[in-house]
DOKOLDREN-892478 format. One line per 10 residues: number of its first residue (from 1); their letters; for each residue x, y, z of C-alpha. Coordinates in Angstrom, 1 decimal, padded with zeros to 4 digits, always signed. Layout:
<sites>
NUM) a) X,Y,Z ~ ...
</sites>
This chain:
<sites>
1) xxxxxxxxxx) -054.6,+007.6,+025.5 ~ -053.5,+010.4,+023.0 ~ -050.3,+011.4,+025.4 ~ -049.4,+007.6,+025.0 ~ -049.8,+007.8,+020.9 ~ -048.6,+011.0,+021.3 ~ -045.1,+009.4,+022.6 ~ -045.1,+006.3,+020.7 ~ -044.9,+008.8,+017.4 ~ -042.5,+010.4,+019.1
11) xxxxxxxxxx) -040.7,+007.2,+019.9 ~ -040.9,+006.3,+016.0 ~ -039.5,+009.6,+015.1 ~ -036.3,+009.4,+016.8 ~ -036.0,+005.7,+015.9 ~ -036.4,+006.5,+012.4 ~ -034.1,+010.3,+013.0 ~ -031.2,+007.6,+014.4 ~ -031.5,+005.1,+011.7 ~ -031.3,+007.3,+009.3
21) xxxxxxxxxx) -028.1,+009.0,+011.2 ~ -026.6,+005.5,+011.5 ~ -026.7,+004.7,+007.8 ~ -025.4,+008.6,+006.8 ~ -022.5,+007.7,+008.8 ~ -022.0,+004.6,+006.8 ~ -022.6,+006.4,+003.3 ~ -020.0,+008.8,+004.0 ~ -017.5,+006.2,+005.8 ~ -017.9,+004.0,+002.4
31) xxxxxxxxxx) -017.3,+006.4,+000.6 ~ -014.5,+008.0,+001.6 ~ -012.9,+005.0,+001.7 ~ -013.2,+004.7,-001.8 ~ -012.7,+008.4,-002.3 ~ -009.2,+009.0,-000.6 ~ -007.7,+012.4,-000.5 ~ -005.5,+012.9,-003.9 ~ -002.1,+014.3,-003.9 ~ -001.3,+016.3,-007.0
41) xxxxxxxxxx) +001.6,+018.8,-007.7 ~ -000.4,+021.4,-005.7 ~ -000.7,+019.2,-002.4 ~ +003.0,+017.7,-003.1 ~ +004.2,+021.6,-003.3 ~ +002.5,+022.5,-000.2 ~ +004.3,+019.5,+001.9 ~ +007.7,+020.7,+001.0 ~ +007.8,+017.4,-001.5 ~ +009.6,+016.8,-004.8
51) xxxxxxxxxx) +007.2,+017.6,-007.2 ~ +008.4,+015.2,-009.8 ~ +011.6,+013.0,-010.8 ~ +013.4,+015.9,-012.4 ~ +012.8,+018.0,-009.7 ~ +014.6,+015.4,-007.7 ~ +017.3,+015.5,-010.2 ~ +016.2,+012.4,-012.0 ~ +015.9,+011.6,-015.9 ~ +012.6,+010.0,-016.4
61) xxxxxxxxxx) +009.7,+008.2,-019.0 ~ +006.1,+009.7,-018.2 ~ +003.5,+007.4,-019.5 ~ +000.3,+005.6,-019.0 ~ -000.8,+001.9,-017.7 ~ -003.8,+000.8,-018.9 ~ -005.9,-001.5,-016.7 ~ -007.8,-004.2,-017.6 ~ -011.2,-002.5,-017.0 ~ -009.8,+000.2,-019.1
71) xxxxxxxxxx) -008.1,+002.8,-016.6 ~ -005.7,+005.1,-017.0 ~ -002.6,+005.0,-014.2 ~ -000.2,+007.8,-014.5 ~ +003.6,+006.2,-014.3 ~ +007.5,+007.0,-013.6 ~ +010.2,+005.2,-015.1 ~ +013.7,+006.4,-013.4 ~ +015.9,+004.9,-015.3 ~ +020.2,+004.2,-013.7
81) xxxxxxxxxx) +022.5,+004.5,-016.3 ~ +025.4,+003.7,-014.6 ~ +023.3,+000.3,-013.0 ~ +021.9,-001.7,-016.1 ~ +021.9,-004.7,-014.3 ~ +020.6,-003.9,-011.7 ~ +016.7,-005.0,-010.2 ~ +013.8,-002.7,-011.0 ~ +012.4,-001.4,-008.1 ~ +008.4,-000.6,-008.1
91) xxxxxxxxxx) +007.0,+001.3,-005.3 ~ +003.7,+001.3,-004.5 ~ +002.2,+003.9,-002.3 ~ -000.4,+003.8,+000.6 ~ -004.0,+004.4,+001.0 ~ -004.5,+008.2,+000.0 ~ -001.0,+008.6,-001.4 ~ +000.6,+009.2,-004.4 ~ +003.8,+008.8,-006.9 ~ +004.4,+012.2,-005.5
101) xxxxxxxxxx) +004.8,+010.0,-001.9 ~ +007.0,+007.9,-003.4 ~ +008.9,+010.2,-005.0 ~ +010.6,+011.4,-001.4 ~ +011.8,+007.4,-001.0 ~ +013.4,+006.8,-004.4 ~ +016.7,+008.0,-003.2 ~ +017.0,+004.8,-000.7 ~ +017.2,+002.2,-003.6 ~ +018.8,+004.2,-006.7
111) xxxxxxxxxx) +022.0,+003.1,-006.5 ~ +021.0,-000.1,-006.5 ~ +018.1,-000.2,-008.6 ~ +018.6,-000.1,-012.8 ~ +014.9,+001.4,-012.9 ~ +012.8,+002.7,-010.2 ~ +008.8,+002.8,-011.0 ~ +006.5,+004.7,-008.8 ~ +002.5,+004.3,-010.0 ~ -000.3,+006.1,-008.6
121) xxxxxxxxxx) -002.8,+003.5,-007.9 ~ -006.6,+003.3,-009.1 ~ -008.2,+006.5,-007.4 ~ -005.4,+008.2,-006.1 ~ -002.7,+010.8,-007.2 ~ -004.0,+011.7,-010.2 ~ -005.2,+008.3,-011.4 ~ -008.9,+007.6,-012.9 ~ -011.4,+005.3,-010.9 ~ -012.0,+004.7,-007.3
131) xxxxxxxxxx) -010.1,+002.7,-005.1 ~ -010.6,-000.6,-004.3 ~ -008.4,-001.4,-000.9 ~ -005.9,-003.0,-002.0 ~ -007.3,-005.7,-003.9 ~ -007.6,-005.5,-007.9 ~ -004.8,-003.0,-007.7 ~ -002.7,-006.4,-007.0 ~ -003.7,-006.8,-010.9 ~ -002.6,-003.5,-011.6
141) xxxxxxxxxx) +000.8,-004.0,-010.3 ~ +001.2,-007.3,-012.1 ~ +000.5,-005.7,-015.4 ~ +002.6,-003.0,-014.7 ~ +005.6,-005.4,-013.6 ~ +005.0,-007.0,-016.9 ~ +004.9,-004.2,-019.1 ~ +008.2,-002.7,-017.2 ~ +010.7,-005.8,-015.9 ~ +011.2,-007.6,-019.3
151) xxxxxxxxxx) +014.1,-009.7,-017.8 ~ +015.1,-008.2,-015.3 ~ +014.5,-009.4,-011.5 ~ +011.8,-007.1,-009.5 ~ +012.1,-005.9,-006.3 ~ +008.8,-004.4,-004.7 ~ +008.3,-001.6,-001.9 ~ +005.2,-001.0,-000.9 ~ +003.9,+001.0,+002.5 ~ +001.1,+000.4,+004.4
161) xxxxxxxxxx) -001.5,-000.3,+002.0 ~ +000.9,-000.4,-000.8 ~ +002.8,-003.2,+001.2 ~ +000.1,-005.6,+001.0 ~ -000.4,-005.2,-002.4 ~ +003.1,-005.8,-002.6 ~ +003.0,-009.0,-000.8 ~ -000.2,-010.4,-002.8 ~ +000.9,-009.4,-005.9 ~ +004.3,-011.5,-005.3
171) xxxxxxxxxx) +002.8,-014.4,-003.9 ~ +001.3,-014.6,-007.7 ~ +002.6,-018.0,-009.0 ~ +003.5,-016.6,-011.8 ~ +006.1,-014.3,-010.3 ~ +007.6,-016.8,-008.4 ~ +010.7,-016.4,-010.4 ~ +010.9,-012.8,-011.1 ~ +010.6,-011.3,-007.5 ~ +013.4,-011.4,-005.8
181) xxxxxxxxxx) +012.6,-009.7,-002.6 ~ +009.6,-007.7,-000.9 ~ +010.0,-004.7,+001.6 ~ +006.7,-003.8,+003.3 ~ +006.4,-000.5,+005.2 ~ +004.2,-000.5,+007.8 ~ +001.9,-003.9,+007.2 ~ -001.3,-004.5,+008.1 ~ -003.0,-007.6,+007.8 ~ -007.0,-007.0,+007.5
191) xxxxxxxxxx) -008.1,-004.2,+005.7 ~ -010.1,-002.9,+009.0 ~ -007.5,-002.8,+011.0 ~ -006.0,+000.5,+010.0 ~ -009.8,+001.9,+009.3 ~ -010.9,+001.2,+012.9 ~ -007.3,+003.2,+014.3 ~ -007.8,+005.9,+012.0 ~ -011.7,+006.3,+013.7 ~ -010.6,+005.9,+017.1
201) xxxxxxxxxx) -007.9,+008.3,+016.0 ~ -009.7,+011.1,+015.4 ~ -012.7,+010.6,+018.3 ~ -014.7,+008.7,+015.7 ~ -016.9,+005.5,+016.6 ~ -016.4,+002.4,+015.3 ~ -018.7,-000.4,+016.3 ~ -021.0,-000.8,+015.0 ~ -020.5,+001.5,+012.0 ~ -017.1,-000.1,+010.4
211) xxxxxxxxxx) -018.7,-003.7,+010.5 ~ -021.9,-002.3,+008.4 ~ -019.5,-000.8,+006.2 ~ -017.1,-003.8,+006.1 ~ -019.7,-005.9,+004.6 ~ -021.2,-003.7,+002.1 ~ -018.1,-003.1,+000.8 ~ -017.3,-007.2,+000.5 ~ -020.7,-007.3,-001.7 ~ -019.0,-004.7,-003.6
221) xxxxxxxxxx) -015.5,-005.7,-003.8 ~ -015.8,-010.0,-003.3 ~ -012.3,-010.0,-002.8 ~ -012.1,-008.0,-000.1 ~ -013.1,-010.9,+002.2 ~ -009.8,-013.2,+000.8 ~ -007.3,-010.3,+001.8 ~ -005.9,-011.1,+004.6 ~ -001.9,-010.9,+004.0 ~ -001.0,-013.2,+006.0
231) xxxxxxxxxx) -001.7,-015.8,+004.1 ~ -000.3,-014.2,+001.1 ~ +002.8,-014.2,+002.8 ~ +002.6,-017.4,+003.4 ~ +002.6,-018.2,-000.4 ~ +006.1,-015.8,-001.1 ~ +009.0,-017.4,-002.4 ~ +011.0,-014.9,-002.0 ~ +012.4,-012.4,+001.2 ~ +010.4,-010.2,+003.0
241) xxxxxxxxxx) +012.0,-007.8,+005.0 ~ +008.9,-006.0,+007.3 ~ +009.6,-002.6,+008.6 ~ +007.5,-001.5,+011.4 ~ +007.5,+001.8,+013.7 ~ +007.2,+001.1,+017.5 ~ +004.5,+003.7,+018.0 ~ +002.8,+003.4,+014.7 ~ -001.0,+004.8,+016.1 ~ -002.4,+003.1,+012.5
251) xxxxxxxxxx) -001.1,-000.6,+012.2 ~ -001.2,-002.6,+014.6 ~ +002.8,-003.8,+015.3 ~ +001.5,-007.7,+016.7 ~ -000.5,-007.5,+013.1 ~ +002.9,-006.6,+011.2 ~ +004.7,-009.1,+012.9 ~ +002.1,-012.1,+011.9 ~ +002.4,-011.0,+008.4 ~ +006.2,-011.7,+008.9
261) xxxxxxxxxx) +005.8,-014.3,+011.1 ~ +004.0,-016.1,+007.9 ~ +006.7,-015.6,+005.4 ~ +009.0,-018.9,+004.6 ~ +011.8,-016.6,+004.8 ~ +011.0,-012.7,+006.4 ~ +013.0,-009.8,+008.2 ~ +011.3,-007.6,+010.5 ~ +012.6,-004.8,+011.6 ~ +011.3,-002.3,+014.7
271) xxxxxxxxxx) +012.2,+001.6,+014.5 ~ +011.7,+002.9,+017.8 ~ +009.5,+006.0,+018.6 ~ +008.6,+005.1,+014.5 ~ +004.9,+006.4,+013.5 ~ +003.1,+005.3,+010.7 ~ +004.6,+006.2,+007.0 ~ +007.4,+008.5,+008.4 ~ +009.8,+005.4,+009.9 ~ +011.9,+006.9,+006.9
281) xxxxxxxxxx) +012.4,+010.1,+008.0 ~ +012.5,+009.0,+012.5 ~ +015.9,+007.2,+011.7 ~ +017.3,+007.4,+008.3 ~ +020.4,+006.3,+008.4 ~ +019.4,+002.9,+009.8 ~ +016.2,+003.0,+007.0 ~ +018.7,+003.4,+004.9 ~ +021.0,+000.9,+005.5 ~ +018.4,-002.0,+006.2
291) xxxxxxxxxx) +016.8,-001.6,+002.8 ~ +020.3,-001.3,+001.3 ~ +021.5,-004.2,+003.0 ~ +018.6,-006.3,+002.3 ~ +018.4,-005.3,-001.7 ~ +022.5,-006.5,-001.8 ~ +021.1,-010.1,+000.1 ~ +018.6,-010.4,-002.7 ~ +020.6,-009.6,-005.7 ~ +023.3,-012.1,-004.7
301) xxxxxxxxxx) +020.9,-014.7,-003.7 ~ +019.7,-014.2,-007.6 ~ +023.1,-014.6,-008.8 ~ +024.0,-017.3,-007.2 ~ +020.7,-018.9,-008.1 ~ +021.8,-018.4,-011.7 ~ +025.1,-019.7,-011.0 ~ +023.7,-023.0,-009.7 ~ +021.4,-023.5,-013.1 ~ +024.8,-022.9,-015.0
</sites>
């Protein structure tokens, strides 16, 4: 009779040892994923990266967006003299990047562009708050489009995480008429996608852990349930062109192509033996030349817009 108790307590001890275990794991899952790695000048230095816009040889305004909820959100203005018509281009990083990140794309929309803007969303770079996933940062970018664009058409580049911001933020009713065109990097449609590769990844489990985290973090962010981008792309009224590497280990490339897929009117784009955030660097000459090629498609689909209202 005592062995028995004896094992039962036992029993109850590791039950209660793995719980516990279980719900650490969840703890630090959550909040890591609300904590992301931030890249400063120090971490940008140490990747061989432009440190800022005049390191990269460009003029620039340094300034602060203030959110709603009263954040502060460090920005870049790079202003083209020599292209004053041209669209502003606002790029808006991934999940644990930076403006620093963005920095080392500028130079494929410059010539084209009579402003670029590169942000450093809530919780990252050297932004105050936590992130929220790609969900009130869409509010974010919306403010900052309006503080920025005045009349000017917008043109907005975003990469993984940064793309679907991208996407929801122009599917906004409101910027039906401003956006002229969307280039997503690297797509994912649900938010867990890319959180379950990056487990698996690196030898990490992910059931049951990720769907315990999922939903605790839809009590705490509501809107993380509605962000599918699919059916934001639906909504665009306006090209998307989706660019998607072959191998990318992170998002899925069926998931990337039923964000396109969703779009009225969408590009998408393979780059084989392309990884996940580096499709710029695996071939950049036809990077280059896709992005250039679709920001000349969208400019003259705006004039010629204007030049059917006249």
């Amino acid at each position: 009779m005592e062995l028995a108790e004896t094992l039962l307590r036992l029993a109850a001890l590791l039950l209660a040892g793995l719980l516990l275990l279980y719900l650490g794991l969840c703890l630090v899952l959550g909040y890591a994923l609300l904590h992301p790695p931030r890249i400063a000048a120090g971490a940008a230095a140490g990747r061989g990266w432009f440190i800022d816009p005049e390191d990269a040889g460009f003029d620039c305004d340094d300034w602060m967006l203030e959110t709603a909820d009263g954040l502060r959100l460090p920005i870049w203005e790079v202003r083209h003299p020599e292209q004053p018509d041209g669209p502003v281009v606002i790029f808006s990083h991934c999940w644990g990047g930076s403006r620093r990140e963005s920095l080392q794309r500028v130079g494929f929309v410059f010539d084209l562009a009579s402003r670029v803007v590169l942000w450093d969303m809530r919780g990252h770079g050297e932004a105050e708050g936590t992130s929220r996933l790609g969900t009130i940062e869409v509010d974010d970018l919306i403010a900052l489009i309006e503080r920025v664009a005045g009349d000017r058409p917008v043109i907005l580049y975003g990469y993984s995480m940064g793309a679907g911001v991208s996407i929801c933020a122009a599917a906004r009713e409101e910027l039906h008429e401003r956006v002229i065109g969307v280039i997503a990097d690297g797509p994912y449609r649900w938010t867990r996608e890319p959180v379950h590769a990056m487990l698996m990844h690196n030898g990490l489990p992910s059931f049951p852990i990720l769907d315990t985290v999922h939903r605790a973090l839809c009590v705490m962010i509501p809107r993380l349930r509605g962000s599918e981008r699919a059916q934001f792309a639906a909504r665009l009224r306006c090209p998307l062109l989706v660019l998607h590497g072959a191998d990318d280990p992170i998002c899925p490339l069926n998931s990337a192509l039923e964000v396109a897929e969703a779009a009225p009117e969408s590009e998408f784009v393979i780059i084989p033996a392309g990884g996940h955030l580096n499709l710029h660097q695996t071939d950049a000459h036809r990077y280059h030349a896709t992005v250039d090629d679709f920001i000349r498609r969208c400019i003259e689909r705006r004039l010629a817009a204007k030049q059917g209202h006249t």
